[in-house]
DRENDO-1510 file (C-alpha; in Angstrom, 1 decimal, always signed):
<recs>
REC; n; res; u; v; w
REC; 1; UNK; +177.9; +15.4; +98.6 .
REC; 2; UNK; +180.3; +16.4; +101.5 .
REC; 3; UNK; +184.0; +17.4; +101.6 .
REC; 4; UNK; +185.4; +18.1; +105.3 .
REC; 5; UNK; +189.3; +18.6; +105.4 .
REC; 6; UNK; +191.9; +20.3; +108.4 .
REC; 7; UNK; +195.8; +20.5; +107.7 .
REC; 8; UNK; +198.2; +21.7; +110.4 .
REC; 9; UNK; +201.3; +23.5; +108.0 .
REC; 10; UNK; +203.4; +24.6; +110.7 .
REC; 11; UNK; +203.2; +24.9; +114.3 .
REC; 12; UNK; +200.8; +28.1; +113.9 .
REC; 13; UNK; +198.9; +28.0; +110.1 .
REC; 14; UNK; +196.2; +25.7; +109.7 .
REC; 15; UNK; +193.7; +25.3; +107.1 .
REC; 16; UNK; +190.2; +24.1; +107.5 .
REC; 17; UNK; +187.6; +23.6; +104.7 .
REC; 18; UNK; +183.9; +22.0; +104.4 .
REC; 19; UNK; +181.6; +21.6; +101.3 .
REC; 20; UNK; +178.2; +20.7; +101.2 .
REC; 21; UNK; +176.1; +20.3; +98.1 .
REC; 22; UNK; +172.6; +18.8; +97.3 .
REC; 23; UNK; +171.1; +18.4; +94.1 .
REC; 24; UNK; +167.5; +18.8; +95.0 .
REC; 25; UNK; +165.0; +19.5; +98.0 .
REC; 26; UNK; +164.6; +15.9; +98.3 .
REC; 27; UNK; +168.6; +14.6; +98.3 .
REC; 28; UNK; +168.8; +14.4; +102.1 .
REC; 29; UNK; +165.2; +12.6; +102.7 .
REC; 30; UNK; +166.4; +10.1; +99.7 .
REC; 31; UNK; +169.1; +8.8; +101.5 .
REC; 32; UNK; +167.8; +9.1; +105.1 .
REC; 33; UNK; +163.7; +9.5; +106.2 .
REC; 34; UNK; +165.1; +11.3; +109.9 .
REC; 35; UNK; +167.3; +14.2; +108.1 .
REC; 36; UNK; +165.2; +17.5; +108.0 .
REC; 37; UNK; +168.6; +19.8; +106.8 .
REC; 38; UNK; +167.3; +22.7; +104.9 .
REC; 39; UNK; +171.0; +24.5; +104.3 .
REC; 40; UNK; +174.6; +23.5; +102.6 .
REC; 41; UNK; +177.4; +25.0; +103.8 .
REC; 42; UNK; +181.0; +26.3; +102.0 .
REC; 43; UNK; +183.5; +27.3; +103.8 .
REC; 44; UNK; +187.2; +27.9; +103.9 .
REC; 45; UNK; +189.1; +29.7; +106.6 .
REC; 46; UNK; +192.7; +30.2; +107.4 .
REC; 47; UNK; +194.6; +30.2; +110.6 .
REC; 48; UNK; +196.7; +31.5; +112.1 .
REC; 49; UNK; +198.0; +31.4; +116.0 .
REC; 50; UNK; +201.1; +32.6; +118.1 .
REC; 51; UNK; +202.0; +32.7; +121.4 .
REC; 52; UNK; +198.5; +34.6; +123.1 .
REC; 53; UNK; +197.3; +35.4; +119.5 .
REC; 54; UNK; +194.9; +33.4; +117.1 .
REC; 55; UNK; +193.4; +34.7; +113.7 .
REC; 56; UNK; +191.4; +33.6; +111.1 .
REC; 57; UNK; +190.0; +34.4; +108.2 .
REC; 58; UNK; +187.0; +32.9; +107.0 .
REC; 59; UNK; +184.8; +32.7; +103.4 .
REC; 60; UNK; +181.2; +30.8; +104.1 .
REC; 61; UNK; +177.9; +30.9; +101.9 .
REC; 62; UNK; +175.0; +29.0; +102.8 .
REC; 63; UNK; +172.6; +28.1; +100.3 .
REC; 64; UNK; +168.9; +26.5; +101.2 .
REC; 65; UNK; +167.9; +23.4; +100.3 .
REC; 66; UNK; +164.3; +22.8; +101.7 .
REC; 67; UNK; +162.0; +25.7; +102.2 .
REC; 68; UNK; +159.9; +25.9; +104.5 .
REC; 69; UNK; +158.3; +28.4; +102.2 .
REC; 70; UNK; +157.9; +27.8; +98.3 .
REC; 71; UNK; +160.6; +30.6; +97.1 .
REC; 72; UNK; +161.1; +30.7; +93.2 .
REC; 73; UNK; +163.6; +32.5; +91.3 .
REC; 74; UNK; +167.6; +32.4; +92.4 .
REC; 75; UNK; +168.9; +30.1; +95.3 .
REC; 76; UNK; +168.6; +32.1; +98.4 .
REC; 77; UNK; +171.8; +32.2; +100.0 .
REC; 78; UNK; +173.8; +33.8; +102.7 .
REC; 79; UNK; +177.6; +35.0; +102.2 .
REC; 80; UNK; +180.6; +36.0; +104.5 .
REC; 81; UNK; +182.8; +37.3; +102.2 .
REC; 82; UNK; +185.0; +37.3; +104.5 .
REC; 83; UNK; +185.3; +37.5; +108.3 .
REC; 84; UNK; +188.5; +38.6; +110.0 .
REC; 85; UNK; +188.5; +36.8; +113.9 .
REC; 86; UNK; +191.2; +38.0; +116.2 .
REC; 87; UNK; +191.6; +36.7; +119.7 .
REC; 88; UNK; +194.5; +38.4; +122.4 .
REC; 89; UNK; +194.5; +37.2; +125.6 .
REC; 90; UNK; +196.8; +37.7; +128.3 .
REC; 91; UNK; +196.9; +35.2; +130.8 .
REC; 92; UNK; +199.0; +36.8; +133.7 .
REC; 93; UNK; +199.1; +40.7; +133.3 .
REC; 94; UNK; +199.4; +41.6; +137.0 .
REC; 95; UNK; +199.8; +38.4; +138.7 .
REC; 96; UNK; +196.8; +37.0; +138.2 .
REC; 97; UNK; +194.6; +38.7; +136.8 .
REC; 98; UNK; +194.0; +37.9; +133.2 .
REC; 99; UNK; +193.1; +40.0; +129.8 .
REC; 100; UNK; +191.2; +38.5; +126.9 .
REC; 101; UNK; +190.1; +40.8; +123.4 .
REC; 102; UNK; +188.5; +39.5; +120.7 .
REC; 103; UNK; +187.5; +41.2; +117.5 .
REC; 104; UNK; +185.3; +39.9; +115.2 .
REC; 105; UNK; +184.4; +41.9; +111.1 .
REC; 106; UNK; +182.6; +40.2; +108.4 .
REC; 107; UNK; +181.1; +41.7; +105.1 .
REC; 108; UNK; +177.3; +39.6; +105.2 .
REC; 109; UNK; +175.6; +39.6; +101.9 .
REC; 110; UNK; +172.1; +37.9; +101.5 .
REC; 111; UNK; +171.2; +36.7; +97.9 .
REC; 112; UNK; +167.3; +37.1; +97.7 .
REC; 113; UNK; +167.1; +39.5; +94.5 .
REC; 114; UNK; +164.3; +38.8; +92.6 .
REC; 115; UNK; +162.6; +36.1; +95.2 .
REC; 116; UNK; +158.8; +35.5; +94.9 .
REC; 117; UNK; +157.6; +34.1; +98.0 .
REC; 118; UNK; +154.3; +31.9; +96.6 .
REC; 119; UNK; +151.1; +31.3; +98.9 .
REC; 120; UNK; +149.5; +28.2; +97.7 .
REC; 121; UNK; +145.7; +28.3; +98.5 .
REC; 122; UNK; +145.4; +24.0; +99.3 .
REC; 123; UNK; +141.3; +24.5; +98.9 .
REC; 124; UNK; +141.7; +24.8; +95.8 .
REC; 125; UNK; +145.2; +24.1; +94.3 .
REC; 126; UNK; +146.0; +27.8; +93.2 .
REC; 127; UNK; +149.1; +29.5; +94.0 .
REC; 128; UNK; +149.5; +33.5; +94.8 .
REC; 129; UNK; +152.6; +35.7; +94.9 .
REC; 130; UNK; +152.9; +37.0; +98.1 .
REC; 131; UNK; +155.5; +39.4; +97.9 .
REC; 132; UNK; +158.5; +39.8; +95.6 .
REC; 133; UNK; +161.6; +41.2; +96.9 .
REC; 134; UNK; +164.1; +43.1; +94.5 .
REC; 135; UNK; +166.5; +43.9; +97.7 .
REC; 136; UNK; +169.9; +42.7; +98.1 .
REC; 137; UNK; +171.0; +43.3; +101.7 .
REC; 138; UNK; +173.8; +42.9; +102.7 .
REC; 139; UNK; +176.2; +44.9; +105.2 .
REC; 140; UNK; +179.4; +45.0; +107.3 .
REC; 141; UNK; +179.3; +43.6; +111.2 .
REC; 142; UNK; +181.5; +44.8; +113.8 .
REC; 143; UNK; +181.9; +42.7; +117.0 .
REC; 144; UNK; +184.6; +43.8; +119.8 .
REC; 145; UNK; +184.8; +42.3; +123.2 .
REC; 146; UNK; +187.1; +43.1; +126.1 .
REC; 147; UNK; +187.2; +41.3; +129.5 .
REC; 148; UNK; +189.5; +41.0; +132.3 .
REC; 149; UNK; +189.6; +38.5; +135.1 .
REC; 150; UNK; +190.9; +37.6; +137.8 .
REC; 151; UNK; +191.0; +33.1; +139.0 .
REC; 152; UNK; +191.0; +32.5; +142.7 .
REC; 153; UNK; +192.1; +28.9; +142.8 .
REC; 154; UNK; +193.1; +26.6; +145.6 .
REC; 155; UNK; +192.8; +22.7; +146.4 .
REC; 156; UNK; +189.1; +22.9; +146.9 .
REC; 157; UNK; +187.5; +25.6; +144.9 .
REC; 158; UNK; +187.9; +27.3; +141.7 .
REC; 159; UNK; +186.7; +30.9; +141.1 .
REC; 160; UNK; +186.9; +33.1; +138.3 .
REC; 161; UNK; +185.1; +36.6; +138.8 .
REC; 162; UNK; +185.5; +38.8; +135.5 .
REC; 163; UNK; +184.1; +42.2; +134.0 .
REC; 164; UNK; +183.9; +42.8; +130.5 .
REC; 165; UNK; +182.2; +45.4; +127.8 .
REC; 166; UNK; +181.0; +44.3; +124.3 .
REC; 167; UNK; +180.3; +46.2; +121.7 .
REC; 168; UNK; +178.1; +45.0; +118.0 .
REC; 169; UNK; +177.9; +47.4; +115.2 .
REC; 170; UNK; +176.0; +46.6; +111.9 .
REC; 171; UNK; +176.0; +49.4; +108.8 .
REC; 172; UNK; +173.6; +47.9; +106.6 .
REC; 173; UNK; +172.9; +48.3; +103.0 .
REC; 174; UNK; +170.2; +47.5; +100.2 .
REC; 175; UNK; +167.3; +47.2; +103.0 .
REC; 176; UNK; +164.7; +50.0; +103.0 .
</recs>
C-alpha cells in the first residue's frame, strides 16, 4: 500500500506526505519477482519558503520489511521525530558574490529494544541467538553549512569558484 500526496496552500506553505506499508516480508515479491525493497517509509513535512528563505519541517520513520538478517522481536525501525531544514541564501551580497546557509537538526531515534539477531546453522537446521540488544539509541544531529561564491559568467564560459565550512555534530544516547 502507498499514499504520495503534495498541496501548494499559498504562494509559500506546501505540504508533502508519503506512506508506505507492507503486510509481510513477501508483499513486494508477491506482486513483482524484480522488487528487492527491504524498508517502508512515513513521512510528512511542512514547508515553508520566502523570498531567499525555505524551511521545513519534517516527521519520517522507516520500518524494515525484508532482513537481510532473521531479527525477532519488535519491528526495527528508524525515526526523525522531527527535523528542522533551514536554507538562506543570498544571491547578490556584494555584486556578485553570493551567500548560501543551511542548517539542518533532527532528533534520530532507532527502535531495536529487545532485538535477537538469530544465526541459523543450514547443516543442520538449528537456529542460535547471536546477540540480543536491549539498547535504544537514539540522539540529536546538528548539521550547519556556510559557503560563499562568487559566478564569473560570460557568452562562452560559466564559472563559479566558492569556499565554504561545514560543521556535523551528533550527541548520542542509549549506546554504550
Amino acid at each position: 500500500l502507498t499514499s504520495s500526496h503534495s498541496s501548494t496552500f499559498s504562494n509559500n506553505l506546501s505540504l508533502q506526505w508519503q506512506y508506505e506499508y507492507a503486510s509481510d516480508e513477501s508483499y513486494y515479491a508477491d506482486f513483482d519477482a524484480t522488487t528487492n525493497k527491504r524498508t517502508t517509509q512515513q513521512w510528512l513535512k511542512l514547508g515553508w519558503t520566502p523570498k531567499n528563505l525555505s524551511m521545513s519541517l519534517l516527521v519520517e520513520q522507516q520500518g524494515i520489511v525484508n532482513n537481510l538478517l532473521d531479527i525477532r522481536g519488535e519491528d526495527a525501525e528508524y525515526q526523525k521525530l522531527p527535523q528542522l531544514d533551514i536554507n538562506w541564501n543570498r544571491p547578490s551580497l556584494l555584486g556578485n558574490l553570493a551567500l548560501n546557509t543551511m542548517s539542518s537538526s533532527t532528533w534520530f531515534e532507532l527502535n531495536s529494544s529487545n532485538q535477537q539477531f538469530i544465526e541459523a546453522d543450514k547443516s543442520n537446521g538449528n537456529t542460535d541467538i547471536v546477540e540480543s540488544i536491549e539498547a535504544r539509541p537514539q540522539g540529536l544531529r546538528l548539521y550547519n553549512e556556510l559557503d560563499i561564491s562568487y559566478p564569473v559568467t560570460n557568452s562562452w564560459f560559466n564559472v563559479r569558484p566558492n569556499l565554504g565550512v561545514r560543521s556535523v555534530v551528533y550527541k548520542l544516547h542509549g549506546v554504550d
